[in-house]
Structure formats: structure tokens, C-alpha cells
C-alpha positions, 0 to 999 in steps of 0.5 A: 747719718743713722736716719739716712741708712734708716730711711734707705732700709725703709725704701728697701723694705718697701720694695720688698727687696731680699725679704726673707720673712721668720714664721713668727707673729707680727708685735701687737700695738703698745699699751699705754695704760700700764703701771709705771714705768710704762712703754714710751708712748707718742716719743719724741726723741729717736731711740736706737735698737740694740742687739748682735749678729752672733752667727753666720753659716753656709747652709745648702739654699743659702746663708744661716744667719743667728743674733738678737735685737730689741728696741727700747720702745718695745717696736718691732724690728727688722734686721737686714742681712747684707754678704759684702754690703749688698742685702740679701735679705731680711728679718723680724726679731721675736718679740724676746728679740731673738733672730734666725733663718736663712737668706739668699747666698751671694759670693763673698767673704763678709755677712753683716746685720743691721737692725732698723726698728718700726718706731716713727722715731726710731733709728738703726743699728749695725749688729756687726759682721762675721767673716765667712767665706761664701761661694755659689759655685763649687769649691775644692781643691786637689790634695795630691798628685801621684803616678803608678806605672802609666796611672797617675791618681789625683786626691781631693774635694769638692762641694757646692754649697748649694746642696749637702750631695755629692758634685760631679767631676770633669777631667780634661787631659791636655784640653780634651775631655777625659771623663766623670767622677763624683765627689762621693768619698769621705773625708776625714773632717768637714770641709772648713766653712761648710759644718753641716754637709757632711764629710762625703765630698771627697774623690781619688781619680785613677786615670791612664797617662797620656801615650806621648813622650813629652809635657802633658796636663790634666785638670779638675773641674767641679760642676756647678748645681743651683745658684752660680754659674761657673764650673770651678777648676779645682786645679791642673797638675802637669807631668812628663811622660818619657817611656820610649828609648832614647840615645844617639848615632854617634858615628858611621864609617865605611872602610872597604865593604864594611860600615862601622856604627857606634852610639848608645841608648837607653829606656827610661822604664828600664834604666839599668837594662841594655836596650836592643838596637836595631839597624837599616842600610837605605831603608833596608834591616841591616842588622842589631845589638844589644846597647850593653857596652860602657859608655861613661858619659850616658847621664849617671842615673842609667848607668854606663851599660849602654853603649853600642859599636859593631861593624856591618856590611856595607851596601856597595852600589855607588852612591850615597847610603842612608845608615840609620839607627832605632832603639827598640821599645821594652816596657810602657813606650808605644814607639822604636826610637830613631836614634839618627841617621848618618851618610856613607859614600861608597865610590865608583869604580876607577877610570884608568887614566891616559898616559900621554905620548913622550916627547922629545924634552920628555926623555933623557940620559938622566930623567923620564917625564910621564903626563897623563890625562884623569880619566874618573871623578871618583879616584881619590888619588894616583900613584907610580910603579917602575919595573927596570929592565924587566924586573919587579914592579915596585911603586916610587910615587903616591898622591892622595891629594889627588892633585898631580897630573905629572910626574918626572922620575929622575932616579934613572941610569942612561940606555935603560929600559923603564916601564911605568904603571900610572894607577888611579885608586880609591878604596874599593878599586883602581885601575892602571895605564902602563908605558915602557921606554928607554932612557937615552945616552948622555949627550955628545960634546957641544961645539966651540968658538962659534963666531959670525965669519961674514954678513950682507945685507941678507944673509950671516956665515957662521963658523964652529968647532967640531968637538963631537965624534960620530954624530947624525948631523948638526942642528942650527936654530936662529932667532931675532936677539931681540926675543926668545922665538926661534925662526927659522932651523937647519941642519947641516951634515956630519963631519968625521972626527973631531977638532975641525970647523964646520961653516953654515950660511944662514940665507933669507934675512932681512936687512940690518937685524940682529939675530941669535944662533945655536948648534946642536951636536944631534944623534939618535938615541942620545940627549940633545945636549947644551947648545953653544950661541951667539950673536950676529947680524945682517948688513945694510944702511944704516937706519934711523928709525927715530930722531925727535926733539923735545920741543916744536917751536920757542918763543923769540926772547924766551930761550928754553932748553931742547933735549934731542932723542933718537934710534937707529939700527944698524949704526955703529956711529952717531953725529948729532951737529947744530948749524955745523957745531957737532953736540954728540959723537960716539961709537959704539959696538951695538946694532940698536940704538937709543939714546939723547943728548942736549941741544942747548939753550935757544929762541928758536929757528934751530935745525939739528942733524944726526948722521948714523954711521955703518959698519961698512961706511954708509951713512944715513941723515935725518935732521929736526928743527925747532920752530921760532914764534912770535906775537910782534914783527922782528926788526933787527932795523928801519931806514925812514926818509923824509919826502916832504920838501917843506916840513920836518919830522920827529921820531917818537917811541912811546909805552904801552899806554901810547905815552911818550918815551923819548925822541931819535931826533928831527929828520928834515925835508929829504933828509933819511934815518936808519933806526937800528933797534935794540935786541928783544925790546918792544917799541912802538914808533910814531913819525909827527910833523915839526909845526903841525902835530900831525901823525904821519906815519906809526907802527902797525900793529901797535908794537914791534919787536927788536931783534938782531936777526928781524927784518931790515925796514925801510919807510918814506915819510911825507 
């Protein structure tokens, strides 16, 4: 191995890599002919050099390095100088075996020798290592970071170990170039690693915050000179500047014509002193205050004397208004904080609303009803005011929901005057419609024992009891009791005093119609009243407006069951018979008519019929019948006769799969038959010849069907 790393040290060295050459001579050649003991002359064996790195030290132009090494034989030897396994030079030993001198600087932490000697037999030595901290570009650091008023001042040091002078310093705030110091000043001891450049590599920067509120940072950085390449950061510190006010709008109302604003601020430069407010309405100066007020929950290293609550004009142009609030600067800050902006409303003036006219349900002996239209979109509410019969006004209702567009006042005595005030408002206006009426006298006595005297077909006779004294006229309204919809109105003259009948014909009707009727006792200046009522209704025919049965048609042989349903007007009577045999029969005191009953069970060919009854004794029929089917003929019987004067005949049914079932017997020559069949059983008939076999005649189609009401059949054989 130690012949290996000799013989790559001699490359080296041949090369002449990193030499670095001490001024003392080269070693003469040995002299052999010496006393014993004499130097080793033409060896054979490999000796090794001894000796010891005893020093290495960061010098400017490189790395001083001291040790001794020898070789036994009396060679020369060579010492090869290595920072973190890469040699950076070499040297010669003294023929007493010392070594010394300076080689190249590279960036490590670790110097080692190696001593190789010159004997063609010789081989190589480590001479160990020595931890030392070597830097080409500039070191440093900074000690302390301090701040004074808007100064902040940075202590430390720097040097570079490629010169024993004073390296400069750049400073950069926040990125930017913020200027140039040397590293001049003394420091108490030499930096460590560096005994010979002195104690001058020391600096104390002073230099002017940055003026923004907010995170800021500065750096040091030291310059490289000679050999290296980079420009050292030394370190960065980062600081807070918070010198402009700062605090809150809490709130801002307007009440009237006034705004009130309340908050609270501080400056930090300042924190025990009351900062100064100042206020601007919709970008105009409205006002300021001292921020003295106590306010608890300002944080509690400024203290509670900061807050701030007063009451300013307000701007009273409709609209929107811009309230906002700045905290006036007092010591190192550069900016008024804006401490918020609020918004207040002042409302456009009200529109009077319309009062709409009174009809004639609006008015009574016991209540007045106001309707009126809105008018304004800024009111924020309506409300009522009554004077009586000429007296103070005095409000009886308020709505500040701003919801109600009418209003009955029911706290009113009969043939009183009222006058009303319907006001719109907000809080800075209002405005007010006004109308004036008189309450009614309570209504007359309604009639009683109306009744329905007579009808025809087109008109009723009503008949009442005059129970009112003094009236204008009476009011008869009538309508289809059937809805609500009054169609048609009379009046009819007053009669004088009270306890008479009074009859009214109501003409141009239509026939067999229902009506209900009212009467009205009317006079001027008092309440219509309750009306009395009843009900009647127009003569004629009896209708039936609908007769139905719930089925069309049955099939033969499947009998189902047959609902019949129907309508009439005009009936007091309904007849519902089948074939002559009477199903329903009522009487009944109603003008319209429905209702159902059941028609039996049946096969079909049904005919029902419904006669209504009036009241005068006209009659109205209407009948509906329900069909039979069937897929097969219907015969209820066949008469065959044999025309065959020499063969006889046999009569065969037969199933479904034209298998034979039974025979009705032989008929002979001339000989007839009558087949009565059974009820709702299907038969299929073939008529054969006795001798042949022939088939002279069978049913077609296929298949026919008994049945007791069918068809009666008559067939010639031959």
C-alpha cells in the first residue's frame, strides 16, 4: 500500500503539481566511505521516513504549515501538504529534518502531510493531520442586533483570510442595496482560527429602519478579496416596524340630523398618550377627538385610555353617506391611519299616501274601514289619527312594519262624525292624507217568513213580512242556489207601518232552476242589515239530464252485475223499472237529482226505464239498455227432416277435438226430429247416413250455443 501512495506522490511530484519549493539547499549525494557505522549504501530493503506534522495556520496567501521528517538512509525527503485529501502543495525537509512554509489555501477543515523520501527504495510516511478551519472567501458573523428610536445597529465581524486588512460590507434592507461599511474596528480578541491578522475586523452598523409598517429584513454581506469566489452572508435579522396609529370604527348611527361614531386608537411610539381622531362625512372633514375615553379592551400594554364616542351632524342629502375615521400620527410613523369606514342612510322625504274613496260595506253604524294606497319607497311605517265630532286628533293605530294598507276602526258609536289622518313616516319626515265621514244608524228590522207564494215555468212569487217602519225601499237580490253569484236585483216600494205582507214576482227565469233569494229593509243613512232568505224555484218538465248503466253489453252465459245511475232536475219523483218489474221508487222534495240503484244480475238484452215525476204531474222518460253477445249462434231448438227416400240417418254431437259424444238416435227416410238443446251448452252436430258414412250435413260454424231464448232451426237432410 505505502509503495502505491509513494509511487502516485512521485507522479505528482513529477508533474509538478502544488509545489511549493522552501529556499534551502538540495542534500548532497551519500558518502560511502565513512567509519562505521556507515550511511546505508545501494539497500535493498525499503526503509520508511519518519517524522510530524506539528502546526498548521491560516496566514494571509495561504496555509502555514510546520513539522519535521527524516529518512533513515540520509535521502532527501519531500512532504506533501494536503486540506481535506487534496495536496495543495510541497516541501523539502532541512537536511536536520525540519519543514516549514506556506501553501496554497483551499476551503476545508482538515491539513495533513505526508512525508515520501528520494531513495529508490524508500517509501512513504503520514505525518498526521491538524484540524483547522480553512475559508478562501470571508467569514463572520453578527454578534448583535439592537434598534434605537428608528435606528437599528448590527455588531460583529468579518475577515478574509487572504489578507490581514479590513474587508468591506454590504448591506442590503429588504433585498435592496442599503450601502458600505468596513470592518475596521477592534475587537477584543483575534477571531479564532486566525492569531496573526490582528483584532481590526470588527464593525457596528447604524442605519435608518425601513419606513413601512410591517415584516422587514436586513443583511450582511462580506466581500470577498484574493482567492474565493463568494461574497459571505454573514447573517440577516428581521424586525417589525409599527409606528402609525392603529385601532377601529366600531360603530356609526344616525338618529335625526345627528351621526354617532364610537371606536378607539392607539400609537405605538406613544402608548400611554391619547392619540387624536380625525373624521370625514362623504370624503368631507366632519370633525375630531382626542381618543382619552376608557375603553377595557384595548390590549393591556397601552392602557384603557383610548377610546373614543361623540355625536357629529349628519349630511341630510338622501342617500347613502361614507362615515370614515383616521388616527392622526404622533411620533416616528409617516401615515393617518384609516381606522374604518361605516355607512348611514338618511331617508327621502315621505310621499303622503292616498286614501281610497269609502264604499258602501266600508261604512257602518259600528265600524269605518280606511284603504289607501303607499305612495313612498322610504317610509318605514304608517299610522292612524281620529278626531271625533271635531275634537283633538289623537292617534289610535302605528305600523312599523311597514305592512298594512288597511285599517278598520271599530271603536265608533252610530251617526258620528270621524275624520281620519293616514300618515306616512321615517325618521326625519312624514307626511299625512285625511278624510272625514259619518258613521251610520243601525239597521231597520229585517223581514220575516219569506216564502215562495207561486211559480211557472218562468217566473217565482215571493211573500215577506214587513217588519220595518219608515224605510226607502225594500232590495230583493236572487241567485242560482247552486253558487254564491247574485244574478239579478230589484227594488220594491215602501209600505207604511209595520206587520204587513209585502209580494214581489221575480220574472224572466228559466225553466226547472233553483234559485235563492234575499230582502233588504234599505234606508238612507243606515246600515243595510242582515238579509232574510230563501229558496224556490221555476216550473216545468221534468228533466233527466243523465241516465246511464254501468255496462254496455254481457256476454250470453256470463250474467254480471248492472249498476244504473242517473240526474234530474226539476223531479220530485223517480221510477226506475226493468221489462215492467219496478227496481226504485222514491219521492223526494229536492230540485236536482242523483242517485243509483242496482239493476240485477243478467246475460244481456235488458232495456231499464226511469220516468221522473214533477211537481205538477208531467212526466219525463228516458230508458238504456244492455246489449247481449256472443261468439256462437243461439238456438233454444232444430227440427231436422230426413228427405232421403232410401237411407237413414244418424244425429251425432261431438267435443271440441271433433270426437264423438253420443247420438240423438236413427231418423229414417221422410222421418222428421225436433232437437230441443240444453240451456248454455255448446254442441257441435254432424247428420251421417246409416250404410255409407257419409257426412250429410253438420253445424257451421263449428259450434252452436243452447240457449232458451236462441233461435228455433229448421234443417232438410238428404
Amino acid at each position: 500500500m505505502k509503495r502505491l501512495i509513494r509511487a502516485a506522490l512521485v507522479g505528482l511530484l513529477a508533474l509538478g503539481v502544488g509545489l511549493v519549493v522552501p529556499g534551502s539547499p538540495a542534500q548532497a549525494a551519500l558518502n560511502c566511505d565513512v567509519p562505521k557505522p556507515p550511511p546505508r549504501c545501494n539497500p535493498t530493503e525499503p526503509v520508511d521516513p519518519e517524522g510530524v506534522l506539528t502546526s498548521a495556520t491560516r496566514v494571509p496567501g495561504g496555509v502555514a504549515v510546520v513539522g519535521w521528517a527524516t529518512d533513515p538512509g540520509g535521502y532527501l525527503v519531500r512532504v506533501s501538504v494536503m486540506i481535506d485529501n487534496v495536496i495543495v502543495g510541497t516541501l523539502d525537509a532541512a537536511q536536520t529534518g525540519g519543514f516549514s512554509g506556506t501553501v496554497p489555501a483551499r476551503a476545508g477543515s482538515n491539513v495533513c502531510a505526508l512525508a515520501v523520501t528520494t531513495s529508490p527504495v524508500g517509501g512513504s510516511t503520514h505525518l498526521g493531520c491538524v484540524s483547522l478551519a480553512v475559508a478562501v472567501d470571508p467569514v463572520g458573523g453578527i454578534d448583535s442586533f439592537d434598534r434605537s428610536g428608528t435606528d437599528l445597529i448590527l455588531k460583529g465581524w468579518a475577515i478574509d483570510g487572504d489578507t490581514t486588512g479590513a474587508v468591506d460590507l454590504h448591506l442590503y434592507h429588504d433585498g435592496a442595496f442599503a450601502g458600505t461599511v468596513r470592518a475596521d474596528g477592534p475587537l477584543a480578541t483575534t477571531p479564532a482560527g486566525y492569531p496573526n491578522y490582528g483584532t481590526a475586523h470588527g464593525y457596528t452598523v447604524r442605519i435608518p429602519e425601513r419606513p413601512g409598517d410591517g415584516a422587514h429584513t436586513i443583511c450582511v454581506y462580506a466581500i470577498n478579496v484574493g482567492a474565493g469566489s463568494v461574497n459571505t452572508q454573514l447573517g440577516c435579522r428581521q424586525y417589525t416596524v409599527k409606528h402609525d396609529p392603529f385601532g377601529a370604527l366600531d360603530g356609526v348611527t344616525r338618529t335625526g340630523d345627528k351621526v354617532r361614531v364610537w371606536g378607539w386608537s392607539v400609537d405605538p411610539d406613544e402608548p400611554r398618550t391619547p392619540t387624536d381622531v380625525h373624521f370625514y362625512d362623504s370624503g368631507v372633514y366632519a370633525g375630531s377627538v382626542t381618543a382619552n375615553g376608557n375603553r377595557p379592551d384595548v390590549p393591556g400594554e397601552y392602557g384603557a385610555a383610548h377610546g373614543y364616542d361623540l355625536t357629529l351632524p349628519a349630511r341630510m342629502t338622501a342617500g347613502d353617506h361614507s362615515f370614515c375615521a383616521y388616527a392622526i400620527n404622533r411620533s416616528y410613523g409617516s401615515n393617518n391611519t384609516l381606522l374604518g369606514c361605516r355607512t348611514y342612510n338618511v331617508p327621502a322625504p315621505v310621499v303622503a299616501p292616498t286614501i281610497l274613496p269609502f264604499q258602501e260595506w266600508d261604512l257602518t253604524s259600528t265600524f269605518v274601514e280606511l284603504e289607501w294606497t303607499d305612495n313612498s319607497s322610504s317610509e318605514t311605517g304608517h299610522r292612524i289619527e281620529r278626531s271625533v265630532a271635531g275634537g283633538p286628533w289623537q292617534e289610535i293605530w302605528r305600523d312599523t312594519r311597514n305592512v298594512s294598507r288597511t285599517y278598520a276602526d271599530r271603536a265608533v258609536t252610530p251617526n258620528t262624525r270621524y275624520c281620519y289622518r293616514v300618515i306616512a313616516f321615517n325618521d326625519i319626515s312624514e307626511a299625512a292624507a285625511e278624510v272625514c265621514a259619518t258613521t251610520r244608524f243601525p239597521a231597520l228590522p229585517r223581514p220575516t217568513n219569506l216564502t215562495m207564494a207561486s211559480r211557472t215555468d218562468n217566473s217565482i212569487t215571493i211573500r215577506w213580512t214587513d217588519n220595518a217602519d219608515g224605510e226607502d225601499h225594500y232590495l230583493v237580490t236572487w241567485g242560482r242556489y247552486t253558487d254564491t253569484t247574485v244574478t239579478g236585483s230589484a227594488t220594491v216600494a215602501a209600505r207604511p207601518g209595520t206587520g204587513g205582507e209585502v209580494t214581489y214576482t221575480i220574472t224572466g227565469l228559466p225553466a226547472l232552476t233553483g234559485y235563492r233569494f234575499y230582502v233588504f229593509p234599505i234606508k238612507a243613512g243606515y246600515d243595510t242589515g242582515d238579509a232574510v232568505s230563501g229558496t224556490g224555484g221555476t216550473s216545468g218538465a221534468p228533466v233527466v239530464n243523465t241516465f246511464t248503466s254501468s255496462l254496455g253489453s254481457v256476454e250470453a252465459c256470463a250474467p254480471r252485475s248492472v249498476t244504473l245511475n242517473w240526474t234530474t232536475t226539476g223531479a220530485i219523483r223517480v221510477v226506475v223499472s226493468r221489462n215492467g218489474s219496478v227496481l226504485y221508487d222514491q219521492t223526494r222534495d229536492l230540485f236536482q237529482w242523483s242517485d243509483s240503484t242496482s239493476g240485477g244480475t243478467h246475460d244481456g238484452n235488458v232495456t231499464y226505464t226511469l220516468t221522473a215525476y214533477g211537481p205538477d204531474g208531467r212526466t219525463t222518460t228516458k230508458t238504456v239498455t244492455v246489449a247481449r253477445t256472443t261468439s256462437l249462434p243461439l238456438y233454444k231448438s232444430i227440427e231436422f227432416k230426413n228427405t232421403s227416400k232410401t237411407n237413414a240417418m244418424y244425429l251425432y254431437y261431438y267435443d271440441a277435438n271433433d270426437q264423438p259424444l253420443g247420438s240423438f238416435g236413427e231418423i229414417a227416410p221422410g222421418q222428421t226430429y225436433k232437437l230441443t238443446l240444453e240451456h248454455c251448452k255448446p254442441l257441435r252436430l254432424k247428420m251421417i247416413e246409416k250404410y255409407t258414412g257419409r257426412i250429410a250435413w253438420q253445424t257451421d260454424p263449428a259450434f252452436i250455443l243452447g240457449y232458451d231464448e236462441g233461435n228455433v232451426g229448421y234443417q232438410e237432410v238428404y
